[in-house]
Biopython code that builds the backbone (N, CA, C, O; Angstrom):
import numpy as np
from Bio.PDB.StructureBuilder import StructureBuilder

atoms = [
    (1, "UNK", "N", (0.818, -1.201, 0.000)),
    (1, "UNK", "CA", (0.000, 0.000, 0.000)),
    (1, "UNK", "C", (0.858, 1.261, 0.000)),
    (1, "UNK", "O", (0.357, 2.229, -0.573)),
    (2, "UNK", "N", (2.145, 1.428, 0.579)),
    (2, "UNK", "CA", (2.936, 2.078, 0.210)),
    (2, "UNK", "C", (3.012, 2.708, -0.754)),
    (2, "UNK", "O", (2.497, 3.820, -0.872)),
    (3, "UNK", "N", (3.895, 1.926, -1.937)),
    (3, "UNK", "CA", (3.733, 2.382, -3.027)),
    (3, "UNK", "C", (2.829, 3.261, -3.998)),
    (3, "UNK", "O", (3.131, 4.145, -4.800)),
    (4, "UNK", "N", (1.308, 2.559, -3.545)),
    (4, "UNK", "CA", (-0.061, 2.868, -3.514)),
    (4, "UNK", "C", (-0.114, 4.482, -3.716)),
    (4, "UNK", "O", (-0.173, 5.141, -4.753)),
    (5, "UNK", "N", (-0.064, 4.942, -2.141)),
    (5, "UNK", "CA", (-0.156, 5.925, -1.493)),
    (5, "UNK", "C", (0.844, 6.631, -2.639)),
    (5, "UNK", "O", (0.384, 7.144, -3.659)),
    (6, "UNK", "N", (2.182, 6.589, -2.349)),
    (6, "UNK", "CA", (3.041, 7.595, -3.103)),
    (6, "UNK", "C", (3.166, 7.929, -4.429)),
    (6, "UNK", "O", (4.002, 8.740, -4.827)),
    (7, "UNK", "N", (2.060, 7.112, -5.433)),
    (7, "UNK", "CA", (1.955, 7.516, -6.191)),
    (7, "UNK", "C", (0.809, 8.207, -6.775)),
    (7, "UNK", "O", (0.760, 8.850, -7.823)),
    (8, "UNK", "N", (-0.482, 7.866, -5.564)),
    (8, "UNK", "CA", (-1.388, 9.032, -6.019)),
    (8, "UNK", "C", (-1.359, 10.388, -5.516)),
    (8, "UNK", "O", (-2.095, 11.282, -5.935)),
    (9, "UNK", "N", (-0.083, 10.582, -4.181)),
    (9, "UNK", "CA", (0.118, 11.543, -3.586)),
    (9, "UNK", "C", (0.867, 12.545, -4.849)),
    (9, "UNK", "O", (0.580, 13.724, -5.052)),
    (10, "UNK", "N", (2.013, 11.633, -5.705)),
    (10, "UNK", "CA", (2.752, 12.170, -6.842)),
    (10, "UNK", "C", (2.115, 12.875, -7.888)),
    (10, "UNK", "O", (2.414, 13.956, -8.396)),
    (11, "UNK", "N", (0.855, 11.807, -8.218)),
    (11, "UNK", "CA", (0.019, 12.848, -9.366)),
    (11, "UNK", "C", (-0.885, 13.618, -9.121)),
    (11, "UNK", "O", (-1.519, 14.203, -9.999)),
    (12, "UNK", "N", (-1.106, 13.748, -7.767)),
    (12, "UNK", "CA", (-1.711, 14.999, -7.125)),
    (12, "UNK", "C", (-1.044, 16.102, -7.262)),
    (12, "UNK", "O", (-1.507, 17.137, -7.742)),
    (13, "UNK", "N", (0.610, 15.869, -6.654)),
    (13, "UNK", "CA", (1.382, 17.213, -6.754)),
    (13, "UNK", "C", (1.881, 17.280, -8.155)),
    (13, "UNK", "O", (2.920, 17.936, -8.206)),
    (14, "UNK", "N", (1.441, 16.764, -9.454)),
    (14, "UNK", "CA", (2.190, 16.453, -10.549)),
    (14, "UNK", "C", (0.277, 17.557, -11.332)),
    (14, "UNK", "O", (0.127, 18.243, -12.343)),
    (15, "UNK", "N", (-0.598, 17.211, -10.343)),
    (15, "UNK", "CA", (-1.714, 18.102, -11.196)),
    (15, "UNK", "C", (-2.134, 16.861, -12.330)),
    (15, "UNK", "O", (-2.458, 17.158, -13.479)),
    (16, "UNK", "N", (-2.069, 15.100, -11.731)),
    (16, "UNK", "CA", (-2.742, 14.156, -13.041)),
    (16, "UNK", "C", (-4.120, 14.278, -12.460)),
    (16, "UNK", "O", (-4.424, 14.409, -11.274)),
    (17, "UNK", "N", (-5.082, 14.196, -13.761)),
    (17, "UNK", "CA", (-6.651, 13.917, -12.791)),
    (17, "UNK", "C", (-6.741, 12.592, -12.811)),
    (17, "UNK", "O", (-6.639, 11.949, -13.856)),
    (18, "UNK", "N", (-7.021, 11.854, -11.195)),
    (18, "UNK", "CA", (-7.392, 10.837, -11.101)),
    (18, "UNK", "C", (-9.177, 10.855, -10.995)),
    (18, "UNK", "O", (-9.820, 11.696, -10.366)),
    (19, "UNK", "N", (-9.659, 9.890, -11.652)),
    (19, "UNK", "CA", (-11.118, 9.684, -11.680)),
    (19, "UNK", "C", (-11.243, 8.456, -10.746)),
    (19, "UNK", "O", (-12.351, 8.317, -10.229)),
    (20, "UNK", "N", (-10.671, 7.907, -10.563)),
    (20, "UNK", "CA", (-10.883, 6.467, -9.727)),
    (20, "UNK", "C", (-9.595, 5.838, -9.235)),
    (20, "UNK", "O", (-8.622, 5.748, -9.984)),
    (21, "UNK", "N", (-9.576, 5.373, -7.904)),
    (21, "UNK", "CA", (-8.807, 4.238, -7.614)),
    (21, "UNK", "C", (-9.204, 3.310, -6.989)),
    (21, "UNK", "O", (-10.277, 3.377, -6.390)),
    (22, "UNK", "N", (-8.135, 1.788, -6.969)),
    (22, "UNK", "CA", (-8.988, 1.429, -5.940)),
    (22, "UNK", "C", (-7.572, 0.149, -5.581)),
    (22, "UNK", "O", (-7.052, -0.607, -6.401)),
    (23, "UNK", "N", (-7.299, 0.268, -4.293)),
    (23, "UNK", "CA", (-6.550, -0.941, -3.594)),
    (23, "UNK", "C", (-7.394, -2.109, -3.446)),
    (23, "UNK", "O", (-8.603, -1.988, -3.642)),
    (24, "UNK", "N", (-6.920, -3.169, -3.138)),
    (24, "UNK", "CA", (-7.063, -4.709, -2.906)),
    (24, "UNK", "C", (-6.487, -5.012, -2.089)),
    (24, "UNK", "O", (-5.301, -4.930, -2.408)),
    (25, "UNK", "N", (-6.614, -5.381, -1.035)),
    (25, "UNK", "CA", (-5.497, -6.265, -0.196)),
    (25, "UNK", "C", (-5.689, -7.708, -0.005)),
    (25, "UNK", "O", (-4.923, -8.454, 0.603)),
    (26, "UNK", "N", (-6.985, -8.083, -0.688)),
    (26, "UNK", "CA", (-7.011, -9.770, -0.733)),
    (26, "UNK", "C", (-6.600, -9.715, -2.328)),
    (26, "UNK", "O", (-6.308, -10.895, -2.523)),
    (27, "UNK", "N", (-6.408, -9.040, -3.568)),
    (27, "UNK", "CA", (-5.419, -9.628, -4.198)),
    (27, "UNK", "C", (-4.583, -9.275, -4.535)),
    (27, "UNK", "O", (-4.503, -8.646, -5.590)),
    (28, "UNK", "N", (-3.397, -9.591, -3.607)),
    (28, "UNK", "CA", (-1.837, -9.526, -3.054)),
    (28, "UNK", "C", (-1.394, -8.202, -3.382)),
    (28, "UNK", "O", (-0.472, -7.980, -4.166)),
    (29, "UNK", "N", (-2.145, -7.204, -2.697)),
    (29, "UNK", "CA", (-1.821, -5.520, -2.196)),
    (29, "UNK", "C", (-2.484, -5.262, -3.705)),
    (29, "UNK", "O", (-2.770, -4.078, -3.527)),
    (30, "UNK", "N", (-2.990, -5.577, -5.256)),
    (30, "UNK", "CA", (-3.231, -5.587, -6.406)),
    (30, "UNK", "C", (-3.691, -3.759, -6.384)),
    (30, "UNK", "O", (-4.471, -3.496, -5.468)),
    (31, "UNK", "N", (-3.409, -2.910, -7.008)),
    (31, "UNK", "CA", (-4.587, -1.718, -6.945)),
    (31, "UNK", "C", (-4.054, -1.160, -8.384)),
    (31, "UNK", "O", (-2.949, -1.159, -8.927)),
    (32, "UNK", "N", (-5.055, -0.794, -8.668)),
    (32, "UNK", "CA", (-5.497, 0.764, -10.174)),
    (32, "UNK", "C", (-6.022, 2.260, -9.768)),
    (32, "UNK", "O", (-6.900, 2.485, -8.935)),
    (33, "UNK", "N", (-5.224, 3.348, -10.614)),
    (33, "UNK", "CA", (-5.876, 4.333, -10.829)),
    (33, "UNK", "C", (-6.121, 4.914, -12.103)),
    (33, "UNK", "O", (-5.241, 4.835, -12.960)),
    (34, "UNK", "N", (-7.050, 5.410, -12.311)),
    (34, "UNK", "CA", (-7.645, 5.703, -13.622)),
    (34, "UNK", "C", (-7.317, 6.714, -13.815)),
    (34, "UNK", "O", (-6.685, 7.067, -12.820)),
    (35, "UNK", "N", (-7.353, 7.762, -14.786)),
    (35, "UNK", "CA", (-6.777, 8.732, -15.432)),
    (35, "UNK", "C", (-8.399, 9.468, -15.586)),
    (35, "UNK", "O", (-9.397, 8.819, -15.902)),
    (36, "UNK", "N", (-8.392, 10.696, -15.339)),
    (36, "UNK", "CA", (-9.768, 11.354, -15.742)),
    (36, "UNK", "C", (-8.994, 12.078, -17.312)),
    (36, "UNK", "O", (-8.407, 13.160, -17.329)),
    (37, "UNK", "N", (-9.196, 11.134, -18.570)),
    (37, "UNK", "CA", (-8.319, 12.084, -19.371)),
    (37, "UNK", "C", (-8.935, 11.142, -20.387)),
    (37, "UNK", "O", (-9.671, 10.182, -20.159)),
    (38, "UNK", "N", (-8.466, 11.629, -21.631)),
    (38, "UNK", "CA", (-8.864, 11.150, -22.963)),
    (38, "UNK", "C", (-7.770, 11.400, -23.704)),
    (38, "UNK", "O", (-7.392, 12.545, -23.954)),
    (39, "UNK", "N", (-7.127, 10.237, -24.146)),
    (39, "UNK", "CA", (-7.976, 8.574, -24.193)),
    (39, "UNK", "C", (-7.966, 8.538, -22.823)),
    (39, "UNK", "O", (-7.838, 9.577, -22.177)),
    (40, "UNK", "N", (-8.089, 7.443, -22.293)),
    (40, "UNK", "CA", (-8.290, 6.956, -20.885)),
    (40, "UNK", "C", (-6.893, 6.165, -20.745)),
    (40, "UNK", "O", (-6.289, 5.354, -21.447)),
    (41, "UNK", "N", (-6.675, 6.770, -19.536)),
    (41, "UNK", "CA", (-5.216, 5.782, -19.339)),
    (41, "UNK", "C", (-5.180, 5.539, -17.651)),
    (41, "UNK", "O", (-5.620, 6.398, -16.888)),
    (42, "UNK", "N", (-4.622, 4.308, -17.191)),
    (42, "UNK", "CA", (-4.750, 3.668, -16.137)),
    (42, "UNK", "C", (-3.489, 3.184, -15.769)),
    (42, "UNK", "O", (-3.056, 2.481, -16.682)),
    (43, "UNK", "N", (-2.664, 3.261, -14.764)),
    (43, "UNK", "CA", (-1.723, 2.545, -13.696)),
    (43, "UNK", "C", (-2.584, 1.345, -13.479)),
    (43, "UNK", "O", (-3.814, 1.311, -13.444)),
    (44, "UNK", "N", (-1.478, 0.072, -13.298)),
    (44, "UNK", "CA", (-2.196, -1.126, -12.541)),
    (44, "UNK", "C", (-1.238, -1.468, -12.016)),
    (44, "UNK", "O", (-0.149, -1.285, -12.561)),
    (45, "UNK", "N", (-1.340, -2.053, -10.828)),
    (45, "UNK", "CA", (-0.162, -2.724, -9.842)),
    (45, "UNK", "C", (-0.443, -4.069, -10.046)),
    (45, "UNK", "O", (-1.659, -4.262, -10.055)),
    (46, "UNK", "N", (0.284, -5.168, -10.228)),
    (46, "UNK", "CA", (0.074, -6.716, -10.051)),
    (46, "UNK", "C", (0.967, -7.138, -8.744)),
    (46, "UNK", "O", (2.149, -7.383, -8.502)),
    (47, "UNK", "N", (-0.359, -7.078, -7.994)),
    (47, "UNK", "CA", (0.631, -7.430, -6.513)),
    (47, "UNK", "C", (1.182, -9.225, -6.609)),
    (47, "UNK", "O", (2.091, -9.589, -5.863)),
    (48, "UNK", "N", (0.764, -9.862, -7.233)),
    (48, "UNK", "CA", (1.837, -10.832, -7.036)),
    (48, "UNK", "C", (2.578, -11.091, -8.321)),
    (48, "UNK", "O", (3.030, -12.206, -8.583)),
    (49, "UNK", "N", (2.712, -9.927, -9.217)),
    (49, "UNK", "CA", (4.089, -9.959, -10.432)),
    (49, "UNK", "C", (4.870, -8.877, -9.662)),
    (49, "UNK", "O", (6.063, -9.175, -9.612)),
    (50, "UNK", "N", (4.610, -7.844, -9.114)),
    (50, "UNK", "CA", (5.168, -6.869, -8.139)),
    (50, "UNK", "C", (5.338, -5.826, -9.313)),
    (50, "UNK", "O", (6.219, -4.969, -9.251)),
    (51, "UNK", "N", (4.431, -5.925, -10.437)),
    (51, "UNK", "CA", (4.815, -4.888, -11.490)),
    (51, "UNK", "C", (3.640, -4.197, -11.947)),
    (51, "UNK", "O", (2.526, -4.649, -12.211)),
    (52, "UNK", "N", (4.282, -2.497, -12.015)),
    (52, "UNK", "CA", (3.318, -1.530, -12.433)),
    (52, "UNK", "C", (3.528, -1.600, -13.650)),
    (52, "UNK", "O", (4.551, -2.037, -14.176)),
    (53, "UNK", "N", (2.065, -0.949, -14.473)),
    (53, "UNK", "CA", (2.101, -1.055, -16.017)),
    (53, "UNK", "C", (1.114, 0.012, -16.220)),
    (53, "UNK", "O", (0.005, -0.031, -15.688)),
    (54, "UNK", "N", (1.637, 1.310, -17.253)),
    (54, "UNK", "CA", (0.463, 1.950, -17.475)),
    (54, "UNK", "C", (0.005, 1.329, -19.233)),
    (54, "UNK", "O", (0.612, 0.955, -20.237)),
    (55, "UNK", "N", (-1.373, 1.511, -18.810)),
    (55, "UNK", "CA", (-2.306, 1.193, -19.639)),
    (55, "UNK", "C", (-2.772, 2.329, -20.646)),
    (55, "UNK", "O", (-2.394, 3.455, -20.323)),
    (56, "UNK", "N", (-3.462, 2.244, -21.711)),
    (56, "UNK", "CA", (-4.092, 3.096, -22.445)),
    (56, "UNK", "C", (-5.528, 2.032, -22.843)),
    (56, "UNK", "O", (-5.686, 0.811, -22.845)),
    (57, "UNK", "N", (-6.228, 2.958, -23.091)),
    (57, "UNK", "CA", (-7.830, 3.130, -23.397)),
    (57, "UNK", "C", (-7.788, 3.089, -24.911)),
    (57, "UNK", "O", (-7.740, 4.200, -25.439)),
    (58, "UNK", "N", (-7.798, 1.697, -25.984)),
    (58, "UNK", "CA", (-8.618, 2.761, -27.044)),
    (58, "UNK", "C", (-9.537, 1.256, -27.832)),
    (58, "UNK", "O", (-9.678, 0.053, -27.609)),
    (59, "UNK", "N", (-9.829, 1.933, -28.491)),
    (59, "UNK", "CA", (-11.916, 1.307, -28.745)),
    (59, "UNK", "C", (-12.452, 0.186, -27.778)),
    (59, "UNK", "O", (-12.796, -0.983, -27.954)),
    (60, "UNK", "N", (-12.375, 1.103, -26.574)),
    (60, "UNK", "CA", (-12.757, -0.417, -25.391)),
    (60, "UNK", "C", (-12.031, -1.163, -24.816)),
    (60, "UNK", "O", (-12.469, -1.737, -23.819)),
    (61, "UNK", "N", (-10.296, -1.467, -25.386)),
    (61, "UNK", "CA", (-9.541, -2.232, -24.899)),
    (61, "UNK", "C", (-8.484, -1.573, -24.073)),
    (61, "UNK", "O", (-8.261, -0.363, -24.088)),
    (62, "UNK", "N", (-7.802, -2.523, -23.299)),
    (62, "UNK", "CA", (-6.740, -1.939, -22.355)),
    (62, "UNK", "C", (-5.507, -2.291, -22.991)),
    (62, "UNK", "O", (-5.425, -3.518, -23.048)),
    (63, "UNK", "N", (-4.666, -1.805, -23.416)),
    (63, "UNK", "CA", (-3.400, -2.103, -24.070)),
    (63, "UNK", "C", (-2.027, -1.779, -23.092)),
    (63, "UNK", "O", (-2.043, -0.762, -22.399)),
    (64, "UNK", "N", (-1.029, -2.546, -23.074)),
    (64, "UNK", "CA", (0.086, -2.004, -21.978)),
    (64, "UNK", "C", (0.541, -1.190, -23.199)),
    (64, "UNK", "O", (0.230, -1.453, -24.360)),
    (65, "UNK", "N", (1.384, -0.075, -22.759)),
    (65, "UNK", "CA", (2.206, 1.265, -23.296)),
    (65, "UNK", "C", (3.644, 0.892, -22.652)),
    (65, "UNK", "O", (4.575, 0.713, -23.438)),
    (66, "UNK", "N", (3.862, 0.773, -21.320)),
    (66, "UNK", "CA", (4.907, 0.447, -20.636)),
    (66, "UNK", "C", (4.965, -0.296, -18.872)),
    (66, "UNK", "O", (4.252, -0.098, -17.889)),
    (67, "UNK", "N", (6.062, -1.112, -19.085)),
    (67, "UNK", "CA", (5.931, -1.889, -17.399)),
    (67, "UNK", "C", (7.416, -1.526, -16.734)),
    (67, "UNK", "O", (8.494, -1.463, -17.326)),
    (68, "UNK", "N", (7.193, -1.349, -15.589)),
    (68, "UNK", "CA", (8.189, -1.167, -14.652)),
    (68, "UNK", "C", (8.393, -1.832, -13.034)),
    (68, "UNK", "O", (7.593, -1.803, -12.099)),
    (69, "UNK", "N", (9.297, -2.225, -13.076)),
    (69, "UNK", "CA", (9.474, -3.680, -12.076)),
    (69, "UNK", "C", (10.411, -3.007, -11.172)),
    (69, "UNK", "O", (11.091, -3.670, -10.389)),
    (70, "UNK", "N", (10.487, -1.722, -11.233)),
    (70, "UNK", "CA", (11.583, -1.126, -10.202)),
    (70, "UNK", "C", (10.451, -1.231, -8.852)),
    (70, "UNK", "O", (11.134, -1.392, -7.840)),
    (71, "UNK", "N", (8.933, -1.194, -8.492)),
    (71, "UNK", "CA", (7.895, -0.759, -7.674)),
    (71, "UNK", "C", (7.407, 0.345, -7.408)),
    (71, "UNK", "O", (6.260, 0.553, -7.011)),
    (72, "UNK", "N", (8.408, 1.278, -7.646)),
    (72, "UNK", "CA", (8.255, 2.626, -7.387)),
    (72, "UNK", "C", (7.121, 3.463, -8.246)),
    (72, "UNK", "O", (6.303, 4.247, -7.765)),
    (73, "UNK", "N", (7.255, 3.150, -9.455)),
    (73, "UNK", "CA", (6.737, 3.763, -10.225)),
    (73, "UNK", "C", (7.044, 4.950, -11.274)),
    (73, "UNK", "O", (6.531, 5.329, -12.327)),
    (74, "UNK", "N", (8.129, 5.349, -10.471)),
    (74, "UNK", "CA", (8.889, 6.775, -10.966)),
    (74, "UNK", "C", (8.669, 6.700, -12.765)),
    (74, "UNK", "O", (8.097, 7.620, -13.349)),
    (75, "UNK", "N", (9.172, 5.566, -13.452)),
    (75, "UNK", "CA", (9.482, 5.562, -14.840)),
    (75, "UNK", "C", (8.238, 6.080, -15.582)),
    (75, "UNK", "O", (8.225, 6.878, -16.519)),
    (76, "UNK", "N", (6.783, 5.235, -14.751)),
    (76, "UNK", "CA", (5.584, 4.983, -15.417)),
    (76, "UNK", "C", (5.041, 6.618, -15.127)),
    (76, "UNK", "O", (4.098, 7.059, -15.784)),
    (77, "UNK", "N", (5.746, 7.471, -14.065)),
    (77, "UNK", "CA", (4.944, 8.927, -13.837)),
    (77, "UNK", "C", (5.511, 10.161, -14.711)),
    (77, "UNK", "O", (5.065, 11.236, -15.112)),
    (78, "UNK", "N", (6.968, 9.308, -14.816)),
    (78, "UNK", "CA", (7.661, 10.741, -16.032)),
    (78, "UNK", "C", (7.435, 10.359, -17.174)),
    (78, "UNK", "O", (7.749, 11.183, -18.032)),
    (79, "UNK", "N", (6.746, 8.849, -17.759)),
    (79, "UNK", "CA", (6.243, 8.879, -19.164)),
    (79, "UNK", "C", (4.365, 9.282, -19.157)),
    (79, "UNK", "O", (3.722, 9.638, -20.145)),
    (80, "UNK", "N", (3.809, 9.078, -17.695)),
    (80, "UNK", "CA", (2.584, 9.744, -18.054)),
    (80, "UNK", "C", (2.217, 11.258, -18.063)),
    (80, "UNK", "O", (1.241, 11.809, -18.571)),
    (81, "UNK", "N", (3.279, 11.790, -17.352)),
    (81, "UNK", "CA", (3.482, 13.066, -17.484)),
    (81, "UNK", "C", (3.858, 13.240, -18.390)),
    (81, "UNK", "O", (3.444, 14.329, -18.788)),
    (82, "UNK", "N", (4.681, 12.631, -19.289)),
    (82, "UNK", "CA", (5.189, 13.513, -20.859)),
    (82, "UNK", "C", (4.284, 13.153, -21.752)),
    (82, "UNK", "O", (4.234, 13.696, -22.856)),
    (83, "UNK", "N", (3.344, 12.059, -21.330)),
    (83, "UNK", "CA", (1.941, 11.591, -22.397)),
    (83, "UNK", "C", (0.636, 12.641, -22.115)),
    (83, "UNK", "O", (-0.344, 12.937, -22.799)),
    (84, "UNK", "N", (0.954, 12.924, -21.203)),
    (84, "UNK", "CA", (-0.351, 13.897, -20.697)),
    (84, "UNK", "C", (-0.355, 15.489, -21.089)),
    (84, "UNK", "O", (-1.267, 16.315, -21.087)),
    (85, "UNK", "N", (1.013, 15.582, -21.419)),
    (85, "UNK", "CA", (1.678, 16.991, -21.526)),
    (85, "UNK", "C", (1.338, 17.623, -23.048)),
    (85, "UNK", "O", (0.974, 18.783, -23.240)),
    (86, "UNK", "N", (1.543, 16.576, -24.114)),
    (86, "UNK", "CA", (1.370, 16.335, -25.553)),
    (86, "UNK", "C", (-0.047, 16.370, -25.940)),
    (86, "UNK", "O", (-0.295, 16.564, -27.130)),
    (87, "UNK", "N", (-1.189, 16.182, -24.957)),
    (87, "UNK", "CA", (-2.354, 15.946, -25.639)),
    (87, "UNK", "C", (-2.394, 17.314, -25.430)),
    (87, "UNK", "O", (-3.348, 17.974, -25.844)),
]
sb = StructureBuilder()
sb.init_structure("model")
sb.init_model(0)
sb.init_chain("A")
sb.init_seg("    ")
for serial, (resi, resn, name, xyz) in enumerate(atoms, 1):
    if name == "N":
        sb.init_residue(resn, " ", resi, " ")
    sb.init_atom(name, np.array(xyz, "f"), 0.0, 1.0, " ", f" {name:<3s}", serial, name[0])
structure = sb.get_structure()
């Protein structure tokens, strides 16, 4: 949940709109936050791959863009920030 926390605290002070999140702790810490943005783009944590992956939105499907196995997240917030920056 850690992790969790510090990264919606990040795109708060980063100004991302989150529309939704949501932790799990029955599947293995697992949590998503959604992007209030168009296209639609989503963080997902796989608590038992231990890997974040942001997602993109397009005709209905979820597609990975990029994964990062460091936990932190850092990689997945300076490429959604430079994806968010461009639209």
């Amino acid at each position: 949940m850690r992790n969790y926390q510090a990264i919606i605290e990040s795109m708060k002070s980063k100004n991302i709109p989150i529309k939704h999140s949501e932790f799990d702790d029955e599947a293995f810490g697992s949590w998503y936050i959604e992007l209030d943005s168009q296209p639609l783009y989503r963080i997902v944590h796989d608590g038992r791959d231990k890997t974040i992956v942001l997602e993109e939105n397009k005709n209905h499907e979820w597609s990975s863009i990029m994964a990062d196995k460091t936990k932190s997240g850092k990689h997945i917030l300076a490429r959604l920030t430079n994806v968010l920056s461009a639209l």
